[in-house]
Structures are given as structure tokens and as C-alpha cells.
BAPA-874894 format. One record per residue: y, z, x of N, C-alpha, C in turn; residue in one letter. Coordinates in steps of 0.02 Angstrom, whole numbers, plus 50000, padded with zeros to 5 digits. Atoms other than C-alpha are relative to their C-alpha. Example, Ala and Ser with C-alpha at 12.3 -4.5 7.8 and 13.67 -1.06 7.14 Angstrom:
REC 49941 50000 50045 49775 50390 50615 50060 50000 50045 a
REC 49941 49997 49958 49947 50357 50684 50055 50037 49961 s
# end
This chain:
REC 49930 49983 49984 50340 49653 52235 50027 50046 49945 x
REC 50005 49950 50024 50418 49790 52168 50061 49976 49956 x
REC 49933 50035 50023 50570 49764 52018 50057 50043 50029 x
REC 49942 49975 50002 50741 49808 52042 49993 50078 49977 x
REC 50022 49947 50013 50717 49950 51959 49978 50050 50026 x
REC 50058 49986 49965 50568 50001 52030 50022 50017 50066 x
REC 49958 49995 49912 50657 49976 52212 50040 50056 50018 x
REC 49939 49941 49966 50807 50077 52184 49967 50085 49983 x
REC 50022 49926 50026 50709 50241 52113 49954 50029 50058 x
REC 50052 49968 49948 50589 50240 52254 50035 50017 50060 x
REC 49936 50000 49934 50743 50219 52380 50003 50058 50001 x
REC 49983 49948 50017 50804 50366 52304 49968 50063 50002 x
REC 50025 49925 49954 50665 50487 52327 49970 50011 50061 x
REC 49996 50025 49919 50654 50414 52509 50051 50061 50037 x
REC 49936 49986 49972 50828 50452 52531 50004 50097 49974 x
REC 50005 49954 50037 50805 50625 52427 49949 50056 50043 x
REC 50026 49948 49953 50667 50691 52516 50022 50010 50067 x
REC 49975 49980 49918 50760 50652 52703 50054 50059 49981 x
REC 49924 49919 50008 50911 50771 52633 49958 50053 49988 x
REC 49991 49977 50016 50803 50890 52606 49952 50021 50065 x
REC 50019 49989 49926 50706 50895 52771 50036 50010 50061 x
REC 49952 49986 49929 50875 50888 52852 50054 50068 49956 x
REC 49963 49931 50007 50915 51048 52761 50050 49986 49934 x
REC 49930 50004 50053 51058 50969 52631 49965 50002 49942 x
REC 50029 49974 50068 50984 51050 52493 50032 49983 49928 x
REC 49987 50044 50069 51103 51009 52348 50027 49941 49998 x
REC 50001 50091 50012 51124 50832 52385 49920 49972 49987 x
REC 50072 50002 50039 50933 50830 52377 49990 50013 49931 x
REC 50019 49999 50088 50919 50888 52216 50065 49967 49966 x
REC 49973 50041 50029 51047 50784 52164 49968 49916 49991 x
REC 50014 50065 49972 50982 50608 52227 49931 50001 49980 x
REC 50069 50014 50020 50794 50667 52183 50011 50012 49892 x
REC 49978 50015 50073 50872 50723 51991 50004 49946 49979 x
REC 49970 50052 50017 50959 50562 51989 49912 49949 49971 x
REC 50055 50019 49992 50792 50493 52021 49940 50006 49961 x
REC 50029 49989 50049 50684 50570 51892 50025 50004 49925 x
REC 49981 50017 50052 50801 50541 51757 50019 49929 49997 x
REC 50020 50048 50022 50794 50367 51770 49939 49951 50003 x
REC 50083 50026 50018 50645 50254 51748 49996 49944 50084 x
REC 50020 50035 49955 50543 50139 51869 49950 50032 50064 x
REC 50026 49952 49951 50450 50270 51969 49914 50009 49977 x
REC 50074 49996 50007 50241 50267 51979 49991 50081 50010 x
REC 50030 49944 50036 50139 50419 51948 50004 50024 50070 x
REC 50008 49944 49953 50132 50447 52118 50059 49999 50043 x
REC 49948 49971 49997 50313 50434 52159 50054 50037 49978 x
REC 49995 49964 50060 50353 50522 52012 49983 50062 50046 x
REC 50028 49942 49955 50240 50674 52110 50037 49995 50057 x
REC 49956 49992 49948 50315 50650 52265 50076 50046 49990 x
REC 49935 49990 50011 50502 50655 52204 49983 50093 49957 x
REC 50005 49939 50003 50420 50841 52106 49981 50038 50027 x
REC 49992 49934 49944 50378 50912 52241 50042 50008 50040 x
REC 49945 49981 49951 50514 50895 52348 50038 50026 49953 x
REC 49970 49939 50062 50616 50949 52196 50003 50086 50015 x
REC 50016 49943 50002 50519 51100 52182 50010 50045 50062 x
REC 49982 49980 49936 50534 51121 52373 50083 50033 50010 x
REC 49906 50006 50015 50745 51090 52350 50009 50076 49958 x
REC 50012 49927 50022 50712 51235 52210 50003 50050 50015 x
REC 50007 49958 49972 50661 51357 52302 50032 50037 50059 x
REC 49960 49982 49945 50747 51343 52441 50074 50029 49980 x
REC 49931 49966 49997 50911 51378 52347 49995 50033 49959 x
REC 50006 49947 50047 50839 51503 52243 49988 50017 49959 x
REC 50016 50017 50093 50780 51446 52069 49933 50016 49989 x
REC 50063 50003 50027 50627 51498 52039 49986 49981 49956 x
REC 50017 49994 50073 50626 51479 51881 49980 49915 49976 x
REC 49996 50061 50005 50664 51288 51917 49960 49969 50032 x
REC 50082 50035 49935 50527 51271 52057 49955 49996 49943 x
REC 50077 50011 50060 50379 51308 51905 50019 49959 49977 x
REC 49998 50050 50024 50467 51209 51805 49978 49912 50015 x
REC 50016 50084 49985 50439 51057 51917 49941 50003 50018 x
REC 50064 50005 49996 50277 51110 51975 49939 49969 49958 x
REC 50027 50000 50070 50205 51130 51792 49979 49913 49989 x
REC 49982 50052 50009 50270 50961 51783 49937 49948 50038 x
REC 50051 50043 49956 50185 50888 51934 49931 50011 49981 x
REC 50063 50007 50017 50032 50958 51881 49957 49956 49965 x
REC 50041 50042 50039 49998 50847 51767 50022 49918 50004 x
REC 49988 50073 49985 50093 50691 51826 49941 49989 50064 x
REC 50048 50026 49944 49989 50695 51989 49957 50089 50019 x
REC 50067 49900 49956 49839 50870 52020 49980 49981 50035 x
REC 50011 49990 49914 49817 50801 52178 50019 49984 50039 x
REC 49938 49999 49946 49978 50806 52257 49957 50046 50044 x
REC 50012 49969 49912 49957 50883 52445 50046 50008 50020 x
REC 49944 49981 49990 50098 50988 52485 49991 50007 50086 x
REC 50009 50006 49921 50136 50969 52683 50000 50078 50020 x
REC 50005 49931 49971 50105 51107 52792 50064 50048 50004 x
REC 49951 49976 49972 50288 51163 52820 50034 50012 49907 x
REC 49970 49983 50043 50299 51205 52628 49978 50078 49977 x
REC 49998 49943 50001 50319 51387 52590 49924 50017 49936 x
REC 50055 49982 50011 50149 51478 52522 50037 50023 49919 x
REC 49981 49977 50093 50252 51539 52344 49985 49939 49967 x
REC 50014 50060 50044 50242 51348 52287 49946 49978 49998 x
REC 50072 50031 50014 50068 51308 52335 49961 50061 49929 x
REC 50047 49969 50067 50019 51455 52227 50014 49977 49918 x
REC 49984 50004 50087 50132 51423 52065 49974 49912 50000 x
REC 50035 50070 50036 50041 51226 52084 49947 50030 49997 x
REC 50089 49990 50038 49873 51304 52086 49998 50033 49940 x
REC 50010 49998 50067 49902 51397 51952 50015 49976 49950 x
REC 50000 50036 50058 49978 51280 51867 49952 49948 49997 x
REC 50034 50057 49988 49861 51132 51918 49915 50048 49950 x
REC 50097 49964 50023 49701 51270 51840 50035 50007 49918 x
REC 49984 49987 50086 49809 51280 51659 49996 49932 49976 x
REC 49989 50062 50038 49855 51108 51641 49956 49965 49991 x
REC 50064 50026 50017 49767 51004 51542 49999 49936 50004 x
REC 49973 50066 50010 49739 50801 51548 50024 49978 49940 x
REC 49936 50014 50051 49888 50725 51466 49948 49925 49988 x
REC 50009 50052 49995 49809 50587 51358 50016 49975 49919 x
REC 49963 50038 50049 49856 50459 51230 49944 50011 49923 x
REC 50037 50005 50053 49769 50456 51042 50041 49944 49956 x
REC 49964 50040 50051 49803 50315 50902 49976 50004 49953 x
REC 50031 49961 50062 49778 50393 50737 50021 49949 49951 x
REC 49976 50033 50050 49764 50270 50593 50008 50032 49934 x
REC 50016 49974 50079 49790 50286 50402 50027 49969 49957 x
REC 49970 50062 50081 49839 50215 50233 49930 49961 49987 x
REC 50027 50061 50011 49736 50068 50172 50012 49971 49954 x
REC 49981 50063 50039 49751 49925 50086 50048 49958 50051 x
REC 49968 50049 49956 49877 49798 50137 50031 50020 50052 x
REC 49941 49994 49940 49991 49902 50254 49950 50073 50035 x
REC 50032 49935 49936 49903 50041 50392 50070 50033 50024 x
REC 49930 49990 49947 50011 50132 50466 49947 50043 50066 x
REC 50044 49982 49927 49962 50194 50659 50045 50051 50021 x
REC 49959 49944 49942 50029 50364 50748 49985 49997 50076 x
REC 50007 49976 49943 50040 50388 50925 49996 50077 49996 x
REC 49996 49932 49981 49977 50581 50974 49991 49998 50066 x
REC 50019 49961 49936 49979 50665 51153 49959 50063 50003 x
REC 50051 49938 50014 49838 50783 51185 50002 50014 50075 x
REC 50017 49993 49937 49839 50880 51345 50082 50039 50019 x
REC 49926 49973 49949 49984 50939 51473 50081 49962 49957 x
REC 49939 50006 50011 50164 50920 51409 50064 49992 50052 x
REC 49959 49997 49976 50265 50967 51527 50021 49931 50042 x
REC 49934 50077 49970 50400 50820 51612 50000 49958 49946 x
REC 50031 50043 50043 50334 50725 51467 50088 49975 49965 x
REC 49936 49998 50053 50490 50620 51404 49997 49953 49932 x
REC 49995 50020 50063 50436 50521 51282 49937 49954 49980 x
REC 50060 50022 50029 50283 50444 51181 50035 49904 49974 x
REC 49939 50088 50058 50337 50225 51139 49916 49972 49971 x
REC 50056 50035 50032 50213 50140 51017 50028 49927 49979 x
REC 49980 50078 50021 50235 49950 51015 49932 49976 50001 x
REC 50053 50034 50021 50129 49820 50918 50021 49929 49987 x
REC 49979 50080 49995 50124 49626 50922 49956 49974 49935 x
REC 50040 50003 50065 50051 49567 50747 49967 49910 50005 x
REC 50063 50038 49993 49940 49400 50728 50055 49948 49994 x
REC 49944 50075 49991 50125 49293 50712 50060 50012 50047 x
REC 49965 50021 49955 50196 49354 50866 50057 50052 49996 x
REC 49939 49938 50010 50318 49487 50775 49977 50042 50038 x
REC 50005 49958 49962 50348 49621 50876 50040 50071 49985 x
REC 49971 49946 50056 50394 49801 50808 49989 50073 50071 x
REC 49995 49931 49942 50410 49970 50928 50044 50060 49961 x
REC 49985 49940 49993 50420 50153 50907 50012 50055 50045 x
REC 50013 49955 49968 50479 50296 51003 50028 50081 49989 x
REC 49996 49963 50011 50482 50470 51043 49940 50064 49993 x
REC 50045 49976 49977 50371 50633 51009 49930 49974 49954 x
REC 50051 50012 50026 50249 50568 50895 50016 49932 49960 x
REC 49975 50070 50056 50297 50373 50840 49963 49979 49970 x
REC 50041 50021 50037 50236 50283 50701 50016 49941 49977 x
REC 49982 50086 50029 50238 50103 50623 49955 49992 49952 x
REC 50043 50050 50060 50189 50024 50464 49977 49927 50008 x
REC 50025 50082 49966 50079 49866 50510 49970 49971 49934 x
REC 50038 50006 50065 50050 49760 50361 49956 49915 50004 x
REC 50027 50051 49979 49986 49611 50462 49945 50024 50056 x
REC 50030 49973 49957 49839 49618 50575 50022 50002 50071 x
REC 49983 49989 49941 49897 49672 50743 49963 50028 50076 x
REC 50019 49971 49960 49875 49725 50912 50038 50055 50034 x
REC 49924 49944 49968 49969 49887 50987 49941 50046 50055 x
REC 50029 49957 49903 49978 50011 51134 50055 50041 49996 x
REC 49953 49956 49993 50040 50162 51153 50002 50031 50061 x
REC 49988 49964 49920 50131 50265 51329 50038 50050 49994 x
REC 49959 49927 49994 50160 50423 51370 50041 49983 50054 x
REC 49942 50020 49958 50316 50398 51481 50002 50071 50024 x
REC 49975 49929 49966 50360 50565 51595 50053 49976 50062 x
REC 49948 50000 49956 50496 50589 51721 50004 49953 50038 x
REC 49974 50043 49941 50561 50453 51830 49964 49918 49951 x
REC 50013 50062 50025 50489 50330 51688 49890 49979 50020 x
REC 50081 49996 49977 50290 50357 51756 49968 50009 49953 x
REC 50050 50004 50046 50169 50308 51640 49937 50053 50013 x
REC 50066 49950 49971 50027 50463 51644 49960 49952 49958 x
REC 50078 50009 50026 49918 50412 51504 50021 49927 49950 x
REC 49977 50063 50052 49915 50238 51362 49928 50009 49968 x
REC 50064 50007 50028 49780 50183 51249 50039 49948 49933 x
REC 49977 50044 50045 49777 50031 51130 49947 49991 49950 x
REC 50026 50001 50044 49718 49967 50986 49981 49959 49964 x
REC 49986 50071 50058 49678 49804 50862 49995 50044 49924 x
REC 50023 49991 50059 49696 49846 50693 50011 49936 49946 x
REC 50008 50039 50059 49648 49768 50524 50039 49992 49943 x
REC 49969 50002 50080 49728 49736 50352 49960 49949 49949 x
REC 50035 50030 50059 49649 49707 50187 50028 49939 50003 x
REC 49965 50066 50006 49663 49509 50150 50005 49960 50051 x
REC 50013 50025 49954 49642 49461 50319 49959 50037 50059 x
REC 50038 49961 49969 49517 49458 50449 50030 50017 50088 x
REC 49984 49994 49935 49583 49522 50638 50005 49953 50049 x
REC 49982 50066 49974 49628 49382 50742 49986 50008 50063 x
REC 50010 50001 49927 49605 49480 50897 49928 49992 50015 x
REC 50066 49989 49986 49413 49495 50901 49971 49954 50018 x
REC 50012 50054 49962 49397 49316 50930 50067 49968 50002 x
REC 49918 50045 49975 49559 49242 50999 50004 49915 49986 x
REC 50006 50056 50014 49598 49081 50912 49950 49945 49975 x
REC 50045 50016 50022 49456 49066 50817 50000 49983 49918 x
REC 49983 49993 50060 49451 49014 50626 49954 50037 49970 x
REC 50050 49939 50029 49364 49143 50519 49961 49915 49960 x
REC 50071 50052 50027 49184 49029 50445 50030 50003 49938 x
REC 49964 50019 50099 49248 49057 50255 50068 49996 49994 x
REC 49943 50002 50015 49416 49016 50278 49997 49925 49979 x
REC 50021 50062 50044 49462 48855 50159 49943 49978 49974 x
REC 50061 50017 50039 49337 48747 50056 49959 49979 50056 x
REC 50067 50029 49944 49162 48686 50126 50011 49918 49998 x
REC 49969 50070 50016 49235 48513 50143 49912 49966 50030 x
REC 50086 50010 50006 49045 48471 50227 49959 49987 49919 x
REC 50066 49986 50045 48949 48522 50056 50039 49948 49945 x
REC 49962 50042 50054 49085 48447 49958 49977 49906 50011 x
REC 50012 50080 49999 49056 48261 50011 49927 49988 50016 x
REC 50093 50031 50021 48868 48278 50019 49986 50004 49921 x
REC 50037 50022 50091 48870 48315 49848 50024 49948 49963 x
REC 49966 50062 50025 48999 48183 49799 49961 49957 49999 x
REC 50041 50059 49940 48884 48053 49905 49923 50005 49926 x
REC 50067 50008 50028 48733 48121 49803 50015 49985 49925 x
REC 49992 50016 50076 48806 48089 49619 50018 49944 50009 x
REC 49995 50077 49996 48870 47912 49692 49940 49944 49978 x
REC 50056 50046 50010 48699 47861 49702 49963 50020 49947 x
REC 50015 49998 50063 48620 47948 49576 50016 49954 49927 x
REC 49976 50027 50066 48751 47852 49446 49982 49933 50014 x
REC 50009 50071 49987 48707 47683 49530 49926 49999 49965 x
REC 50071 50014 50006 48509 47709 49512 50008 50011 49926 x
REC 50011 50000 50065 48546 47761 49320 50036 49955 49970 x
REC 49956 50079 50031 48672 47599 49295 49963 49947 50004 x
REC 50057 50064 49969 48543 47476 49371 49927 50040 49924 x
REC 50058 49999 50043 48388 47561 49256 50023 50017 49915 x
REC 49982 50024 50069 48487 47546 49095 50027 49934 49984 x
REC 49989 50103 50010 48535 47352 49132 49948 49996 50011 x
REC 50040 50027 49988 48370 47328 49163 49969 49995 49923 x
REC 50010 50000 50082 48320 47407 48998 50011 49955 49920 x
REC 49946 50030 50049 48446 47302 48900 49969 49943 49989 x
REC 50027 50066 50003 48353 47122 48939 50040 49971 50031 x
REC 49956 50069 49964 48465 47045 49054 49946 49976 50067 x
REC 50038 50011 49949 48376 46949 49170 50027 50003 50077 x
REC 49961 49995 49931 48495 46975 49327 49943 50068 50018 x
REC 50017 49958 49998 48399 47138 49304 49923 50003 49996 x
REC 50056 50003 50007 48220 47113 49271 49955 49997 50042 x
REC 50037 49986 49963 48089 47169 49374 49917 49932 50015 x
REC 50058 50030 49989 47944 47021 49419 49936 50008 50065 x
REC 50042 49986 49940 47808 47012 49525 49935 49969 49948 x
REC 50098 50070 50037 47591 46951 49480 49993 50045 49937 x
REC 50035 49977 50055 47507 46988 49331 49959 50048 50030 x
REC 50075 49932 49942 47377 47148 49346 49973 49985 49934 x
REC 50061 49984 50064 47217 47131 49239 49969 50051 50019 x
REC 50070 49943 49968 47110 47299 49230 49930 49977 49962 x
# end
């Protein structure tokens, strides 16, 4: 089921693309605008809502604003399928934009060392619609820390786990990529989930075997120095041996 959110944005380029099939051109690009400037919209209603755009565009004259959304679509969705009844100028400016653009994808660049890392989010690839890069990380006690924007960054000085999203128009995730990282002084918590690292605290095992073994040791050398002494509680008998 889809959220709230999610519901009303897709309504909207429902309702966005019928205005623009029934000709009402700048209520379409109003209602599909509305629509790509706020969030909740998948990659491939995200595309949808830029091509009818680009369609809306054209029709009232913008060229300049049709590439713009094309460009766009190219790289939110390169294999939109523009319907037959869309004018031959827009299929060309998507092919040529769909043959420039490049895949939009996520990178997580570490650095520092010692106790604190710090982690960048980069975007490599297509730009265009692109609105914003968020880098959030959950650390090994649950804190929770977030960056955004065109290139965010965080100082992690606990071992954590993070993830970064390229966000583009209408809130459509194109690309992500995550990460565990480490910090000196402790070992990563994610690699085995709820596991205790083998050398963490003493060897409480080795410790009470050796206790155990000096217990008896001091008994067997308390007993063979009373024996020594002449007490007879202690004195060893048994037969005579003649050789």
C-alpha cells in the first residue's frame, strides 16, 4: 500500500497528465510542477510526470523547458516510451539526450583514521533533476546522524552503518549505496550482528584452570612436608622389601 504521500503525488500526475490530453495546458503544468516538487513519487512516476511535462512544454512553446525535462528524464527513467500522439521534436531531444546521459550513481568515499572516519557521499553520472544527495548513518548504539545536499559528509567516530540517496524530482530515488565502517578501538559490530568479538574481556576459562592447578599443587606440597616432619598422621606404611 502506497503512503499518504506516495498517494497524493501519483494522484497528481494522474490528474496532470488528463489536463493535458484534454488540451488545458497550463493547469497541466501546474498540477504535474506541483507534483515534481514534492516528494513521494517512484522512478517511474517521476518519468511519467517528465514526460508529460515536456509534452505541456512544448505545446505552449518552451523549448528551452521541454530539454530541460527531457535531459532530466533521461536519466530518471532511459526507457520511458513516449505514446504515439507525441510530436517527433521530443522524441528526438530524448534520444539525444538518452545517448549523452550518463548512469547517475552513488559513491561513499572514506577518510581520516584513527578514532573518527569521516564518509562523503559523491554522485557520478547524469545530473540533471537531481535535487539532492542525503547521507544517513546508524552507529553500533543506535545514534543516528544525517547529511544533506550536493556532496554530504559526517564524522563517524563509532563503528557504524550508513547509506547514501540520490533523491531527484518528485522525491525518486535513482541511485543509493551503503556502507559499514570501522573505527580504531573497536571491532565493527555489523559483520557479525550481535556477536561478541573472541578477545573481548579476560579468559575467565584459563583463569580458573590455572587457579584449580596451583590449588592442588599447594595441597600435594603441604601433605609431602608433614610427612617429612615425623608426624605419624602422615607417614607412609606398607611391607618390608628385602633385595
Amino acid at each position: 500500500m502506497l503512503a499518504p504521500a506516495g498517494a497524493r503525488a501519483q494522484d497528481a500526475v494522474a490528474t496532470g497528465v488528463a489536463q493535458y490530453r484534454d488540451a488545458e495546458f497550463a493547469a497541466a503544468r501546474r498540477t504535474l510542477t506541483r507534483a515534481l516538487e514534492g516528494d513521494g513519487l517512484s522512478r517511474a512516476d517521476a518519468g511519467r510526470a517528465l514526460g508529460a511535462l515536456a509534452a505541456v512544454d512544448f505545446a505552449l512553446g518552451d523549448v528551452e523547458a521541454m530539454r530541460a525535462h527531457v535531459a532530466a528524464l533521461a536519466v530518471v527513467d532511459p526507457t520511458y516510451a513516449f505514446g504515439p500522439e507525441i510530436p517527433p521534436e521530443i522524441r528526438d531531444a530524448f534520444d539525444e539526450a538518452r545517448t549523452s546521459a550518463r548512469l547517475a550513481a552513488v559513491r561513499l568515499v572514506p577518510s581520516g583514521s584513527g578514532a573518527t572516519r569521516r564518509l562523503t557521499a559523491v554522485l557520478t553520472g547524469g545530473r540533471a533533476g537531481l535535487r539532492e544527495l542525503v547521507l544517513e548513518c546508524v552507529d553500533d548504539l543506535g545514534v543516528r546522524a544525517s547529511d544533506r545536499g550536493a556532496e554530504p559528509e559526517l564524522a563517524i567516530a563509532r563503528p557504524a552503518r550508513c547509506e547514501a540517496r540520490a533523491v531527484w524530482v518528485g522525491g525518486a530515488i535513482v541511485a543509493r549505496a551503503s556502507e559499514s565502517v570501522a573505527t580504531d578501538g573497536a571491532a565493527s559490530p555489523w559483520t557479525r550482528a550481535g556477536a561478541r568479538p573472541r578477545d573481548e574481556g579476560p579468559p575467565w576459562l584459563w583463569i580458573g584452570l590455572g587457579v584449580g592447578a596451583l590449588v592442588v599443587v599447594a595441597v600435594i606440597v603441604g601433605v609431602a612436608v608433614a610427612a617429612s616432619s615425623g608426624d605419624p598422621r602422615y607417614q607412609l606404611s606398607g611391607p618390608a622389601v628385602t633385595w
